[in-house]
N, C-alpha and C positions, 0 to 999 in steps of 0.2 A: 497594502491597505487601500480601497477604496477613498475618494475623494468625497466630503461629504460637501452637498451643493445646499442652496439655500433653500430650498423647500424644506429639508430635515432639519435645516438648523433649529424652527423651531420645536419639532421633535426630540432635543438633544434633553434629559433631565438634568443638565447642571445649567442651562440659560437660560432657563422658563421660571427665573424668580423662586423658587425653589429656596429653603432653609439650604441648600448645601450649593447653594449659586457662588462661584467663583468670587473669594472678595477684594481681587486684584482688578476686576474688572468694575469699570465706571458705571453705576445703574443709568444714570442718565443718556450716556452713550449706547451703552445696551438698549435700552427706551429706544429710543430715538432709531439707531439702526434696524431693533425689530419692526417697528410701524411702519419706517418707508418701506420697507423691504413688500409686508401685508399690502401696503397701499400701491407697489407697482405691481402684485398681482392683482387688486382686484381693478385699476386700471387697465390691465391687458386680459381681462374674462371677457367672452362673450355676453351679448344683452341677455342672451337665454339662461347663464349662470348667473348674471346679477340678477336678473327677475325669479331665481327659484331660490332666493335667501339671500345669496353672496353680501348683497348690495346692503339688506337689511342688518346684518352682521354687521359689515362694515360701519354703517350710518350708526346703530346701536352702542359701538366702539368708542367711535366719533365722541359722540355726544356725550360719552360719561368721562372720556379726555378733555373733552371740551369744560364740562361743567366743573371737574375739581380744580384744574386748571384758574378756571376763574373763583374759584371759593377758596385761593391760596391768595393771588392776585386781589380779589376785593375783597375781604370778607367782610360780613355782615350785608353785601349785595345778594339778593336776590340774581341767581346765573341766569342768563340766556339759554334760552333750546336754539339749539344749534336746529336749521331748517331741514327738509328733504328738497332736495333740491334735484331730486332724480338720481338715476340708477348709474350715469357716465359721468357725474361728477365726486361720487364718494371716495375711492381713492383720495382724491385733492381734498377732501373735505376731515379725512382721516389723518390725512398728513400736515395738512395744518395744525388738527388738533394736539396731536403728539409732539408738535414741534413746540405751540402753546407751552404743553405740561411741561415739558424738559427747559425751558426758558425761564419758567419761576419756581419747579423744585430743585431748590437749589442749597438748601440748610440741614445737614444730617439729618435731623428731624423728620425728613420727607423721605426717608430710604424706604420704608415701608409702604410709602404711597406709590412709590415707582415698583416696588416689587411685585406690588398689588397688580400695578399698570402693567408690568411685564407679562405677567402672568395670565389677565386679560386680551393678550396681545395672541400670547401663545395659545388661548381657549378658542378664539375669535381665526387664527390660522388655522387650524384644524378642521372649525368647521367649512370655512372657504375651500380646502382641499378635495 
């Protein structure tokens, strides 16, 4: 049997937040390993791939990591928009945000906000591919 590498992993339908997702596995860890994973490909694309979407994907990702993250964190704050900050910083900017979410969902309660996030993770990889 082939070796499956991490490009397909998020291809796999049981780790893409999926009603039939593995419930031995940690969503938060799950989270968290799919984004960086996203975030060191779109750090290692070229400018010509981040400038025909990649980048927008990414930053896009970001920012709605970013925003629930802080609407679990503050609520009733009005979130920040996370900036654009250019096309060779999103990775990092991705990967921050992911790390954000996975830091404050953290109460049963939010299982469905990360599957959500997974599952975004896993839309957001596909299209970068």
């Amino acid at each position: 049997m082939p070796e499956r590498s991490d490009q397909n992993a998020d291809q796999d339908p049981g780790r893409n937040g999926s009603p039939h997702h593995d419930p031995h596995v940690d969503p938060r860890a799950d989270l968290d390993s799919a984004v960086q994973r996203l975030a060191g490909r779109l750090r290692a694309l070229p400018q010509r791939r981040l400038r025909s979407g990649a980048a927008a994907t990414g930053l896009e990702l970001a920012r709605w990591l970013a925003r629930e993250a802080q609407l679990l964190e503050f609520p009733g704050r009005e979130p920040y928009v996370m900036p654009d900050d250019g096309v060779f910083v999103v990775g990092d900017q991705l990967a921050l945000a992911g790390r954000e979410l996975v830091a404050v969902a953290r109460l049963p309660q939010h299982r469905g906000l990360l599957a959500e996030a997974r599952e975004r993770v896993a839309r957001a990889a596909r299209a970068v591919d």
